[in-house]
Backbone as JSON Lines, residues from 0, in Angstrom:
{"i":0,"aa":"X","n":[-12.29,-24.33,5.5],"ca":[-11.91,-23.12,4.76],"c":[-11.33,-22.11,5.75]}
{"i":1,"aa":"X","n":[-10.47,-21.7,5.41],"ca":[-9.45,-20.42,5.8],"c":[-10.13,-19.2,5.66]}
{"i":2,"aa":"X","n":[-10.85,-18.58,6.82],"ca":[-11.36,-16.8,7.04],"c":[-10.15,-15.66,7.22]}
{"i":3,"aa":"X","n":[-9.85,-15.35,6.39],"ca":[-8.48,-14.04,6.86],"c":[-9.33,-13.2,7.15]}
{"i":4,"aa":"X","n":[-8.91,-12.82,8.2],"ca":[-9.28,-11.48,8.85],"c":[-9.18,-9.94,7.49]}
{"i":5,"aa":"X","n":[-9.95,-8.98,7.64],"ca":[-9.68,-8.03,6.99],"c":[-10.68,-7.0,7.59]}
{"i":6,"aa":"X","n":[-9.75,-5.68,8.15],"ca":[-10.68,-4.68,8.66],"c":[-10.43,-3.55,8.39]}
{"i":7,"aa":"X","n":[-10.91,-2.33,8.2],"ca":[-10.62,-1.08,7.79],"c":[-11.71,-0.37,8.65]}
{"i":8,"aa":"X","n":[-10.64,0.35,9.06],"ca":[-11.42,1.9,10.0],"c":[-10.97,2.74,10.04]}
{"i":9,"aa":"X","n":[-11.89,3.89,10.3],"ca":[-11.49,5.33,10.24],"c":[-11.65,6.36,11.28]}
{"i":10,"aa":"X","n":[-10.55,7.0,11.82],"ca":[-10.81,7.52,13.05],"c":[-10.88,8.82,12.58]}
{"i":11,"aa":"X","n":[-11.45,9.81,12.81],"ca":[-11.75,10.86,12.38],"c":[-10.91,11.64,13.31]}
{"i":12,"aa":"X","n":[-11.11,11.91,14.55],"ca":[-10.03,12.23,15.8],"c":[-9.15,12.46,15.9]}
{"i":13,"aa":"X","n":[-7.92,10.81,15.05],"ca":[-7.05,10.99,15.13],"c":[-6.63,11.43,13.53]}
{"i":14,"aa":"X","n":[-7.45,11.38,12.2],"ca":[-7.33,11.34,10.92],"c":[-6.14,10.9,10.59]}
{"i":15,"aa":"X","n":[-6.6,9.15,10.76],"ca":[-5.87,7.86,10.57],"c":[-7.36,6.93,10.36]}
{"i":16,"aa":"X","n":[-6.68,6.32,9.37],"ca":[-7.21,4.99,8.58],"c":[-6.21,3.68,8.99]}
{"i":17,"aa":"X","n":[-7.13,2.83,9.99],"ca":[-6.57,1.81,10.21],"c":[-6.75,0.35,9.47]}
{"i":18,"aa":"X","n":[-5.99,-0.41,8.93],"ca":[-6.24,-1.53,7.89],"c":[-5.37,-2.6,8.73]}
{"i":19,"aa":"X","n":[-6.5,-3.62,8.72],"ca":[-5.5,-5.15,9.36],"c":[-6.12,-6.23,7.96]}
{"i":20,"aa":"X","n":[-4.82,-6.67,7.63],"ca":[-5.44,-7.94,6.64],"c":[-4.02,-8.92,6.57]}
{"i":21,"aa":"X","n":[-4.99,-10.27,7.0],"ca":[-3.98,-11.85,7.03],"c":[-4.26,-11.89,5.44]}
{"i":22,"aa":"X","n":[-2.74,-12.58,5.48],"ca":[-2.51,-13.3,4.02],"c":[-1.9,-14.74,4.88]}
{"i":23,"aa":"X","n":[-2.1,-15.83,3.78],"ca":[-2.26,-16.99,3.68],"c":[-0.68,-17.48,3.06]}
{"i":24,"aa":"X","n":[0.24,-16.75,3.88],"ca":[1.74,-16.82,2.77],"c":[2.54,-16.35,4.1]}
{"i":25,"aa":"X","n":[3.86,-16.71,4.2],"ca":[5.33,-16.5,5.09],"c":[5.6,-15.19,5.15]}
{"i":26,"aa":"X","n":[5.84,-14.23,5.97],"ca":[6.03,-13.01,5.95],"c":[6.96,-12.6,5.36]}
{"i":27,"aa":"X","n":[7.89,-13.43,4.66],"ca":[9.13,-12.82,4.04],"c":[8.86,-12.91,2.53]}
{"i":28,"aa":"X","n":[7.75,-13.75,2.26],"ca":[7.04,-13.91,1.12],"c":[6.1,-12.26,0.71]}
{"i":29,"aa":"X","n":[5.38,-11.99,1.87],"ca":[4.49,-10.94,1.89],"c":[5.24,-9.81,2.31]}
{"i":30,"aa":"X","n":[6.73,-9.15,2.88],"ca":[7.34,-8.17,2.63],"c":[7.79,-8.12,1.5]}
{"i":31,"aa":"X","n":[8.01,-9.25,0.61],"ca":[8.88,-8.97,-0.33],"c":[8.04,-8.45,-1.36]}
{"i":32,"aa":"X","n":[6.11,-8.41,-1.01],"ca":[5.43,-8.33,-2.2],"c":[5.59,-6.59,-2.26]}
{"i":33,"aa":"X","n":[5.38,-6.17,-1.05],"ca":[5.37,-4.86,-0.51],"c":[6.81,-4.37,-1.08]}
{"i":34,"aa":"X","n":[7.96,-5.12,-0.55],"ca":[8.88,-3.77,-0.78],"c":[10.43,-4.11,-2.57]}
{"i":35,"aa":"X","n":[9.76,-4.88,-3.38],"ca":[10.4,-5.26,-4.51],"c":[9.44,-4.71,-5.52]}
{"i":36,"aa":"X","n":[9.9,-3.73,-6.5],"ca":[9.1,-3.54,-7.2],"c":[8.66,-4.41,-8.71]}
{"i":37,"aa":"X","n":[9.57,-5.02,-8.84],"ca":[9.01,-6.14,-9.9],"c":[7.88,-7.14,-9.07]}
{"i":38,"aa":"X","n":[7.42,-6.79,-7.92],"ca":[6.31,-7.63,-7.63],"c":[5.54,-6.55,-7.36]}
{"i":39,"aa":"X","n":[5.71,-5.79,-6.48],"ca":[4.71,-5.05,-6.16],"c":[3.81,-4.08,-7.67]}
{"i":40,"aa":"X","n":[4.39,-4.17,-8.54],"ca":[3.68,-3.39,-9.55],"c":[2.77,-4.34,-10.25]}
{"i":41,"aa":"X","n":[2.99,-6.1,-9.86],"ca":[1.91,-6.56,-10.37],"c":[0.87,-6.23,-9.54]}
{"i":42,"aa":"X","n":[0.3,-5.8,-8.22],"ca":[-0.97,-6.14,-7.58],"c":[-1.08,-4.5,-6.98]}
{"i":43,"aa":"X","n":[-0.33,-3.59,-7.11],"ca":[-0.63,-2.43,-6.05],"c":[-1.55,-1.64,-7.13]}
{"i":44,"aa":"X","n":[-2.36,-1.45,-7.52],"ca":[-3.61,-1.05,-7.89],"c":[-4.88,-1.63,-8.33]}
{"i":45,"aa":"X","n":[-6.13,-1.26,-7.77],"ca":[-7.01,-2.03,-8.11],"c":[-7.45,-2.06,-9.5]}
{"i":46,"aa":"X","n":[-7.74,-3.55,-9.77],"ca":[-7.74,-4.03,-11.61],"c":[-9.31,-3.08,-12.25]}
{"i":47,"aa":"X","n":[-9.23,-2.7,-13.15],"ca":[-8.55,-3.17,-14.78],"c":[-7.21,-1.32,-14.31]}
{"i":48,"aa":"X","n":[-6.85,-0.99,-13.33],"ca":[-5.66,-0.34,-13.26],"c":[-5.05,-1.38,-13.4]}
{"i":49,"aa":"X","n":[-3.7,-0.19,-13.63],"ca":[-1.86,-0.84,-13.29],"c":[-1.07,-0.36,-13.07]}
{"i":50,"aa":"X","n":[-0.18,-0.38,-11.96],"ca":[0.67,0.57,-11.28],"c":[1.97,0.18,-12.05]}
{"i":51,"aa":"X","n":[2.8,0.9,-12.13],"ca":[4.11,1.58,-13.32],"c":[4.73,2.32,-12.16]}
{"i":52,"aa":"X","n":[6.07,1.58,-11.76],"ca":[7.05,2.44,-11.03],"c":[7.8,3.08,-11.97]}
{"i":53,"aa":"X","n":[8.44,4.3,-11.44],"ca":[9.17,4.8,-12.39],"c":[10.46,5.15,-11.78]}
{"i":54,"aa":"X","n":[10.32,5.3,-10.59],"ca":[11.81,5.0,-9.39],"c":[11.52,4.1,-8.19]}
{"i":55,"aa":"X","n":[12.49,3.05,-7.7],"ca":[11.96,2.62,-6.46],"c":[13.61,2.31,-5.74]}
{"i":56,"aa":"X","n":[13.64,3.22,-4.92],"ca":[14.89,3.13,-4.1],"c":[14.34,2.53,-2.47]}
{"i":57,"aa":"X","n":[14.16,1.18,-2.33],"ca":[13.63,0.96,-1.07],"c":[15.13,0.88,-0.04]}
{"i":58,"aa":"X","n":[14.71,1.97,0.44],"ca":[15.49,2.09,1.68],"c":[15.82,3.98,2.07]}
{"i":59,"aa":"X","n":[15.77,3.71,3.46],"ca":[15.73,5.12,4.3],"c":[16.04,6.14,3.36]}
{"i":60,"aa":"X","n":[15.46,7.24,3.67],"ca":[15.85,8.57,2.44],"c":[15.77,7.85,0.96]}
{"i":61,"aa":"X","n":[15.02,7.06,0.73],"ca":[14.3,6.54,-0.45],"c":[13.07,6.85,-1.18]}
{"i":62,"aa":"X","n":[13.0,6.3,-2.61],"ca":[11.36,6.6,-2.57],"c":[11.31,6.08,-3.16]}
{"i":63,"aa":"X","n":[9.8,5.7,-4.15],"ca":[9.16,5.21,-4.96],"c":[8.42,6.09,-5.64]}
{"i":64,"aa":"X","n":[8.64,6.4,-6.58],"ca":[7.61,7.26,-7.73],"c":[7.2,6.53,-8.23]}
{"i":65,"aa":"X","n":[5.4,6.46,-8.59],"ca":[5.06,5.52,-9.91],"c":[3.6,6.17,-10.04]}
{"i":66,"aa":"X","n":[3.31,5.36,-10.73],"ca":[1.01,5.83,-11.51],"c":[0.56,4.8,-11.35]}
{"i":67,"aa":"X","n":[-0.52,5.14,-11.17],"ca":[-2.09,4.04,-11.09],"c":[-2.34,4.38,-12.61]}
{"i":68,"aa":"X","n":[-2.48,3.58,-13.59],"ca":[-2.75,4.02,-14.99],"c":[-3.94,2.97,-15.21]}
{"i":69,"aa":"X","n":[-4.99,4.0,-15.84],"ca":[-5.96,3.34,-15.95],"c":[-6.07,2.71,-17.51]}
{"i":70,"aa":"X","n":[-7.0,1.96,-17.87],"ca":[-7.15,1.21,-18.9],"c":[-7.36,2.1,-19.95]}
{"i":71,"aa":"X","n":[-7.57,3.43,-20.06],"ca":[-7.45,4.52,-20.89],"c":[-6.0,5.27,-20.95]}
{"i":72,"aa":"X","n":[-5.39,4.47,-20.22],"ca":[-3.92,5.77,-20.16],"c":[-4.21,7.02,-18.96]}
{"i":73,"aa":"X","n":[-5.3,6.97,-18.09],"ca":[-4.92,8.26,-17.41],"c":[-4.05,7.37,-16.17]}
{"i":74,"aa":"X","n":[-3.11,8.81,-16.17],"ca":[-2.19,9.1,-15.03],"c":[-2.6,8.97,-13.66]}
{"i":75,"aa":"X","n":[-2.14,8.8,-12.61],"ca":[-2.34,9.0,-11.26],"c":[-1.3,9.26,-10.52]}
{"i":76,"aa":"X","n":[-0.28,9.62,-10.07],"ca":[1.11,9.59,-9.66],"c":[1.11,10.16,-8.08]}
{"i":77,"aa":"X","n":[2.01,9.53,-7.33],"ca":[2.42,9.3,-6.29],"c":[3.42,9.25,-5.99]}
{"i":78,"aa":"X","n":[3.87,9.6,-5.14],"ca":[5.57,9.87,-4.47],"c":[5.46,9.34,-2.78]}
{"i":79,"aa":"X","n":[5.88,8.31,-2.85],"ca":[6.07,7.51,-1.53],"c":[7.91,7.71,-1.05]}
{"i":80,"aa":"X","n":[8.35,8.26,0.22],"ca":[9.64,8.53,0.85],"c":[9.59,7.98,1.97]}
{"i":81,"aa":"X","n":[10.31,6.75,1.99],"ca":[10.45,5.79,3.11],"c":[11.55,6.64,3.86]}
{"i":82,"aa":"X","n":[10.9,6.2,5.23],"ca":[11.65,7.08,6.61],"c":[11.82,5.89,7.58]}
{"i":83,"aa":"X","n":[11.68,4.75,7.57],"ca":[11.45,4.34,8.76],"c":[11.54,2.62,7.99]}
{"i":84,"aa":"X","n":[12.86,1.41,8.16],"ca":[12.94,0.45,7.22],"c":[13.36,-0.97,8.41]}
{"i":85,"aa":"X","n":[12.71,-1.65,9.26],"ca":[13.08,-2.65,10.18],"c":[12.7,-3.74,9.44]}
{"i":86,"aa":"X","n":[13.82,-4.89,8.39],"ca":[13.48,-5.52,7.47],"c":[12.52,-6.97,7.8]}
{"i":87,"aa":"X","n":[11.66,-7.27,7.08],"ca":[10.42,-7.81,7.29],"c":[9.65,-7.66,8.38]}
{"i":88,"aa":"X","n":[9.83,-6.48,9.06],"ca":[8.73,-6.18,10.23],"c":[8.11,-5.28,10.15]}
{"i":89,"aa":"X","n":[8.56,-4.17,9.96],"ca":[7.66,-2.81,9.53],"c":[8.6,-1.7,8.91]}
{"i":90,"aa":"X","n":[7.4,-0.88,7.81],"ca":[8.74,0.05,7.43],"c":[7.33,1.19,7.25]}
{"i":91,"aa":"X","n":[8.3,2.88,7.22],"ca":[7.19,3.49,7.39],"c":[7.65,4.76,5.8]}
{"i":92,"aa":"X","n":[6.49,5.24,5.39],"ca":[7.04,6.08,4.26],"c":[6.0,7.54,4.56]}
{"i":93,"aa":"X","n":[6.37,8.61,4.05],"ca":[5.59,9.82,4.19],"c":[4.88,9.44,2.22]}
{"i":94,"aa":"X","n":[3.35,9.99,1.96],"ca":[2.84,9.33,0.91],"c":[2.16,10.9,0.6]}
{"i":95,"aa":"X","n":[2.75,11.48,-0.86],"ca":[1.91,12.46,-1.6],"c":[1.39,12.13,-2.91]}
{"i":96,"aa":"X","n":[-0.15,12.58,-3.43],"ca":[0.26,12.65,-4.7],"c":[1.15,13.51,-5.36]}
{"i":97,"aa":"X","n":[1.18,13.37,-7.01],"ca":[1.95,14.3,-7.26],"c":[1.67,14.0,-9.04]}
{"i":98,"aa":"X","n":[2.66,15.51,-9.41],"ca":[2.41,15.15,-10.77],"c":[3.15,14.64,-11.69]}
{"i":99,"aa":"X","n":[3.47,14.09,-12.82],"ca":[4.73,12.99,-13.91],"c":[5.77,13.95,-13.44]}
{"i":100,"aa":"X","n":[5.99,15.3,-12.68],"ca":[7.49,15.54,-12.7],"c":[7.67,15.28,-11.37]}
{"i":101,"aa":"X","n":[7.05,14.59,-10.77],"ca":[7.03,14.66,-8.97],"c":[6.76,15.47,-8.13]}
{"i":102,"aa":"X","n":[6.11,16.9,-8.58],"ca":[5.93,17.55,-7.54],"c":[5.18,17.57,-7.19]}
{"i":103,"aa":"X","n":[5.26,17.62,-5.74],"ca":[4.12,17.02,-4.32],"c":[3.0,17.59,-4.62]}
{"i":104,"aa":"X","n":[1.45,17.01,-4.46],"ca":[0.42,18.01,-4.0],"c":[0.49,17.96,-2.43]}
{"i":105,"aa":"X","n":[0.79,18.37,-1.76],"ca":[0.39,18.81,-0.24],"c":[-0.52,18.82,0.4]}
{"i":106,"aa":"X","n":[-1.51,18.77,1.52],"ca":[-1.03,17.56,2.05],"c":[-0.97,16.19,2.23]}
{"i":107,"aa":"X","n":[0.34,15.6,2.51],"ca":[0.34,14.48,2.5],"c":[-0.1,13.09,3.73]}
{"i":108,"aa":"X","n":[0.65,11.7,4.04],"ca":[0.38,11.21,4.55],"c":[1.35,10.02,5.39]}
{"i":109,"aa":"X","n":[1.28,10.11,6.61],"ca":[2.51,8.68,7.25],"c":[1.29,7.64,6.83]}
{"i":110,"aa":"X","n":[2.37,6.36,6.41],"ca":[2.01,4.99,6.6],"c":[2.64,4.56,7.49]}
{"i":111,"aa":"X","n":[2.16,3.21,8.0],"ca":[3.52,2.67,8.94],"c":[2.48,1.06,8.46]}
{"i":112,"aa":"X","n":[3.49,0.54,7.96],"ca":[3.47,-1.37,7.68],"c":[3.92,-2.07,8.41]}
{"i":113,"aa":"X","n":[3.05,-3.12,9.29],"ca":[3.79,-3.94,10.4],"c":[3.28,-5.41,9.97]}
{"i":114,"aa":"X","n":[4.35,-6.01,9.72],"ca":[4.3,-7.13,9.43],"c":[4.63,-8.61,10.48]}
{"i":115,"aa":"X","n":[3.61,-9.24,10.98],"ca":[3.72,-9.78,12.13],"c":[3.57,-11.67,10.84]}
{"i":116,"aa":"X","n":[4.37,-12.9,11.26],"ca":[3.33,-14.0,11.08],"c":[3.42,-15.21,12.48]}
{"i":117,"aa":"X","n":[1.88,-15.52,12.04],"ca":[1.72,-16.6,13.22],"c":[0.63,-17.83,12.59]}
{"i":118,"aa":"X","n":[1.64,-18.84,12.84],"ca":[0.79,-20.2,12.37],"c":[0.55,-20.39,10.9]}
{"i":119,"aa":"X","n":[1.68,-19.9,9.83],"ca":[1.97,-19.84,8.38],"c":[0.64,-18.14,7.7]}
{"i":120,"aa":"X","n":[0.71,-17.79,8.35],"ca":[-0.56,-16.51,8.29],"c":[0.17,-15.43,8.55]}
{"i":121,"aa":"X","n":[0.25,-14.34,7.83],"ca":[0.9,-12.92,8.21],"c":[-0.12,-12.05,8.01]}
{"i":122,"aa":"X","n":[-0.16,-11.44,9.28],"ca":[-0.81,-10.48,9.19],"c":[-0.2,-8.66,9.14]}
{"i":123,"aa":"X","n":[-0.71,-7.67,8.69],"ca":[-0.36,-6.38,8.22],"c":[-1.06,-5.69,8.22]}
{"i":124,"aa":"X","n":[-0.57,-5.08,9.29],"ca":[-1.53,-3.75,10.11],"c":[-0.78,-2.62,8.72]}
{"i":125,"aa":"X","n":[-1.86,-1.48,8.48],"ca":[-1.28,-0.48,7.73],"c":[-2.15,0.07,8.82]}
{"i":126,"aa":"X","n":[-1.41,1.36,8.63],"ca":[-2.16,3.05,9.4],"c":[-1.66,4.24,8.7]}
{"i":127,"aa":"X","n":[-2.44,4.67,8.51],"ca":[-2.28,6.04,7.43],"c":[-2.31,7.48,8.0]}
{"i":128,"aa":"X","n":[-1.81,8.37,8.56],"ca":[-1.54,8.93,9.36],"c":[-2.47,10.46,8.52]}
{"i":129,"aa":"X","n":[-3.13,10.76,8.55],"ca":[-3.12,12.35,7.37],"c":[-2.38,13.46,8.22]}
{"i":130,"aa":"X","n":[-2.39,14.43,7.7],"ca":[-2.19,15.86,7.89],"c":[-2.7,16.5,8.14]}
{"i":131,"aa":"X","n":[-4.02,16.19,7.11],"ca":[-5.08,16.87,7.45],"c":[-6.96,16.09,7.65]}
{"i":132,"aa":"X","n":[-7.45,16.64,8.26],"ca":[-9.0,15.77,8.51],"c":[-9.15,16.03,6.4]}
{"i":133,"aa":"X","n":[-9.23,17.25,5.6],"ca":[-9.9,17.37,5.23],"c":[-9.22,16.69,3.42]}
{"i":134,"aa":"X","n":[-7.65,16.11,3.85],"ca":[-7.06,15.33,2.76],"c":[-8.21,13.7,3.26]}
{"i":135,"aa":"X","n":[-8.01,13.31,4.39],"ca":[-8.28,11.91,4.45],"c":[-9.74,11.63,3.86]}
{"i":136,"aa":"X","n":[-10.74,13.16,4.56],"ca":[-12.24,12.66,3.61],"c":[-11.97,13.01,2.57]}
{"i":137,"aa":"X","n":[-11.19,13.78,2.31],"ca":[-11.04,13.76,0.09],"c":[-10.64,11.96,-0.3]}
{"i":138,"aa":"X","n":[-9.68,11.54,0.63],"ca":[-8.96,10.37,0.15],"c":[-10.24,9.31,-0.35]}
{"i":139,"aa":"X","n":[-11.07,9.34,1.16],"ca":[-12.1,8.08,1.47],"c":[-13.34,8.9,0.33]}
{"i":140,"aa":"X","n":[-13.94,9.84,0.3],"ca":[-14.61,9.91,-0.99],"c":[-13.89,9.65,-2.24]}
{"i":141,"aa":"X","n":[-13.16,9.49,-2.24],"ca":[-12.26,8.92,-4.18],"c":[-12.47,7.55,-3.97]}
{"i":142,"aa":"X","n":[-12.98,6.95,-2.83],"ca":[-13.23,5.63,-2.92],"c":[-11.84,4.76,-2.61]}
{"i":143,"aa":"X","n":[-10.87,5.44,-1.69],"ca":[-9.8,4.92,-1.19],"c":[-10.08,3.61,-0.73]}
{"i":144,"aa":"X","n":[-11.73,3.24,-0.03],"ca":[-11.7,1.74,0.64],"c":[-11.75,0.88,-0.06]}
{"i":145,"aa":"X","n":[-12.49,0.91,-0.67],"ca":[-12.97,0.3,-2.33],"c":[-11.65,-0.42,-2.77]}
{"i":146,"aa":"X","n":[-10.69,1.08,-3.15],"ca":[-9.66,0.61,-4.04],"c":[-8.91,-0.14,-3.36]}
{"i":147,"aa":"X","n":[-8.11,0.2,-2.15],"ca":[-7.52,-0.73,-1.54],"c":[-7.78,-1.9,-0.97]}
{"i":148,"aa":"X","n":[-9.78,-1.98,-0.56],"ca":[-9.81,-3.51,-0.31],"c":[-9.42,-4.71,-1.68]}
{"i":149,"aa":"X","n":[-9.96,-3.74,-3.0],"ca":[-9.54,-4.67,-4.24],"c":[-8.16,-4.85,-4.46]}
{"i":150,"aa":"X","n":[-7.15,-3.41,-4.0],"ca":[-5.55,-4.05,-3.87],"c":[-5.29,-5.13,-3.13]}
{"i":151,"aa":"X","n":[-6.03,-5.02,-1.83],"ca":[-5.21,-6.37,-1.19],"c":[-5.93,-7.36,-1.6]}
{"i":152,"aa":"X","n":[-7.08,-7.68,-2.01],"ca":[-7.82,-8.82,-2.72],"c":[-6.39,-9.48,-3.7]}
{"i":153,"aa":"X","n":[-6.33,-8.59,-4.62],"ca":[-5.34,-8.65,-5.68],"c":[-3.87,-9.13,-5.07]}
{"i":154,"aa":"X","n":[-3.67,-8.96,-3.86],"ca":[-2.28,-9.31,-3.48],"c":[-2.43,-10.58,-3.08]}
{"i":155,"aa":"X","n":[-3.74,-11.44,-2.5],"ca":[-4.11,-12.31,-1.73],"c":[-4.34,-13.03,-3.05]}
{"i":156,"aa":"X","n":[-4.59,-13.03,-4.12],"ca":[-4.93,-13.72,-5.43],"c":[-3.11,-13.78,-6.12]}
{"i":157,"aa":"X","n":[-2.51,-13.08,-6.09],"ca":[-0.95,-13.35,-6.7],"c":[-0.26,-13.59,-5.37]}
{"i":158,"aa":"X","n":[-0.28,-13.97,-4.34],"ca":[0.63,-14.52,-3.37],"c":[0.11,-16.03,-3.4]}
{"i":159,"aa":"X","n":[-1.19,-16.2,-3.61],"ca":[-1.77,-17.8,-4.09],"c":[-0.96,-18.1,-4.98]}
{"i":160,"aa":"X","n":[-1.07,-17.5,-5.98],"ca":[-0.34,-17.86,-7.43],"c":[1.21,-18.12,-7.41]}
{"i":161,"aa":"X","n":[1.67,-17.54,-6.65],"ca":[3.43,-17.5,-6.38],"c":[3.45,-18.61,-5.29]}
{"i":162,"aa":"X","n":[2.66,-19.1,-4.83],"ca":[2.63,-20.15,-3.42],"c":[2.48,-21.42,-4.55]}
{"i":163,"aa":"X","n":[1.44,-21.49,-5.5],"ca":[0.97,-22.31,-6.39],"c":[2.17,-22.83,-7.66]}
{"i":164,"aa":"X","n":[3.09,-21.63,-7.76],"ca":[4.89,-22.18,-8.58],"c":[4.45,-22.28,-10.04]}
């Protein structure tokens, strides 16, 4: 049996959240889950959510608007503006919430996605950069680890499935 690595930490210091997690799939397989939004809206929120893009311009001075919509209909909305696009290796976006008309809540957050594979295994460092110490403990009390270890669960369960045809 196959152990993928998966780690999440939090530096308070630098108020950055560091995430490493192998997937079991070709890296051009696993950028494409990340940066196409007819895939990425199947797995980028943790279930019984569902993420709903509502713009996705991937590429520099780009963005992605969409919601985490929960099984009741509530809203969640986000405004992701990619700054930074080196194709299947890493790309980096500035990340706010916000509300159905897009405007930012403040403050926000750098990601930076590095997509490395070795030996049919890709692995993907995320780092989350805050603004502020006192956005990132708001983030991690909403249960940010939670949700995102069940996102990438969820990506590691539909990259099987797309490997499976």
């Amino acid at each position: 049996m196959n152990h993928l690595l998966f780690n999440f930490t939090v530096d308070k210091s630098k108020k950055t959240v560091f995430i490493h997690k192998e997937f079991n799939a070709e890296q051009s397989l696993v950028w494409d889950a990340f940066t196409k939004q007819e895939l990425l809206d199947q797995w980028w929120a943790p279930k019984p959510w569902v993420s709903k893009t509502k713009i996705m311009d991937f590429k520099v001075g780009g963005r992605r608007f969409y919601a985490m919509v929960s099984p009741e209909g509530a809203e969640s909305w986000a405004l992701q503006q990619y700054t930074s696009i080196t194709p299947i290796s890493e790309f980096k976006f500035f990340n706010t919430f916000a509300d159905k008309n897009e405007n930012q809540q403040l403050p926000g957050s750098d990601w930076t996605l590095d997509f490395r594979e070795h030996d049919s295994i890709t692995s993907v460092r995320i780092s989350i950069y805050n603004e502020s110490l006192e956005r990132m403990e708001k983030m991690i009390e909403m249960g940010f680890k939670e949700g995102i270890t069940a996102t990438l669960n969820d990506l590691e369960e539909f990259l099987n499935q797309i490997k499976k045809g």
